[in-house]
C-alpha positions, 0 to 999 in steps of 0.5 A: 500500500505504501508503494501504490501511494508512492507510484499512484500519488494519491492524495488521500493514500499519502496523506495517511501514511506521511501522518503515520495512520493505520491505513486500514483503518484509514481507508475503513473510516473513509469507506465507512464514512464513520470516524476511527474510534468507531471502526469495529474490527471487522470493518477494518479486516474488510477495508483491508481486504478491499485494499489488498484487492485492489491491487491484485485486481481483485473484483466486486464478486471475489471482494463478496465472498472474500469479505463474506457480505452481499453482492450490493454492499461490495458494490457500494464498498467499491464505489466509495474506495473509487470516490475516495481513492480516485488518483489510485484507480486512475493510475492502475486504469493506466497501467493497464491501458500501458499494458495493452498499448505496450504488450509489457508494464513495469516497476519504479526501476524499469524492470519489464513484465511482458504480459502477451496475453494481454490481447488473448481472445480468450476473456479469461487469459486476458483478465489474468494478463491484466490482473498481473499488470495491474499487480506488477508495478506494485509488487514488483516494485516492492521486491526491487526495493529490498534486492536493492537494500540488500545490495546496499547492506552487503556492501556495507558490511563488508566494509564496516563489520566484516565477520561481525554480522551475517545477512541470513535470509530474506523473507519477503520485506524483511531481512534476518541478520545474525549479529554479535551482541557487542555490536547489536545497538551500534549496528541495529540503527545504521541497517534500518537507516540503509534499508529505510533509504533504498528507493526515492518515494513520496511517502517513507518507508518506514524499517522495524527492527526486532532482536532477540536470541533465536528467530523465534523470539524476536522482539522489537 
């Protein structure tokens, strides 16, 4: 969400993440038109649905049975996410007009998903073809984000704490770290402030950082 805010510059989107406000419950209170502390549980769980949804091409009959509420509420849901997050489904609308233009889309960085199915005469190929278009950018996007954090951090290390810390996996957008505890509170800041800077948005990506003696027990 906070990449889709950055490449779409919706407004609303940016708003809520440049005053670090739960999203969800940002996008609830707005979909609702009901004011946060009166947002229950479940209307958040289906805002944030709706908003994953969105970016996966998810559609009023998928978003339905996924937030398990009638055909006609998810209609209404969609109608007030479009009104309120306008700039964002003009953007994804974009995406797939490129997609069809161009036979490919493609991330911040440049990286290219062809997509040749995009002018499929089947119409379910082609739903698909359009769904990872409109997913690509985000997603892909994302993942470039963090190879380029790793690359950084790499380098880094190499440089600053050679033997002293090991870069142990990657786990979607977060990276384990095996550190020595004398340099854990020196090291623990200047990794976040690397990863935090690894792409150029309109809103921060924002690093948390959990320690603890085994992956299990990491805390913050």
């Amino acid at each position: 969400m906070r990449i889709a805010a950055g490449l779409s510059a919706d407004e609303n989107l940016r708003e809520a993440f440049l005053v670090g406000e739960d999203i969800h419950l940002a996008t609830a209170g707005r979909v609702f038109r009901t004011a946060p502390e009166k947002i229950t549980v479940e209307m958040r769980r289906q805002a944030k649905i709706l908003n994953f949804g969105i970016l996966y091409g998810m559609g009023v009959n998928s978003f339905a049975r996924e937030a398990k509420i009638s055909r006609e509420e998810a209609e209404v849901f969609y109608q007030e996410y479009f009104k309120n997050f306008s700039q964002l489904v003009q953007y994804l609308d974009g995406i797939k007009k490129q997609a069809e233009e161009t036979g490919y889309v493609q991330t911040l960085f440049g990286r290219k998903r062809r997509l040749p199915e995009i002018h499929s005469s089947i119409a379910s190929k082609r739903a698909e073809a359009e769904r990872m278009a409109v997913n690509h950018p985000i997603q892909g996007t994302a993942s470039d984000i963090i190879k380029i954090a790793m690359i950084e951090i790499s380098d880094f290390l190499k440089e600053n704490y050679p033997g002293g810390i090991s870069l142990v996996l990657q786990i979607h957008d977060e990276l384990l770290f095996e550190v020595n505890d004398n340099i854990m509170e020196e090291a623990a800041p200047r990794l976040k402030k690397i990863m935090a800077g690894a792409a150029d948005l309109s809103v921060p990506l924002v690093v948390n950082v959990s320690k603890g003696g085994n992956f299990r027990d990491l805390k913050p």
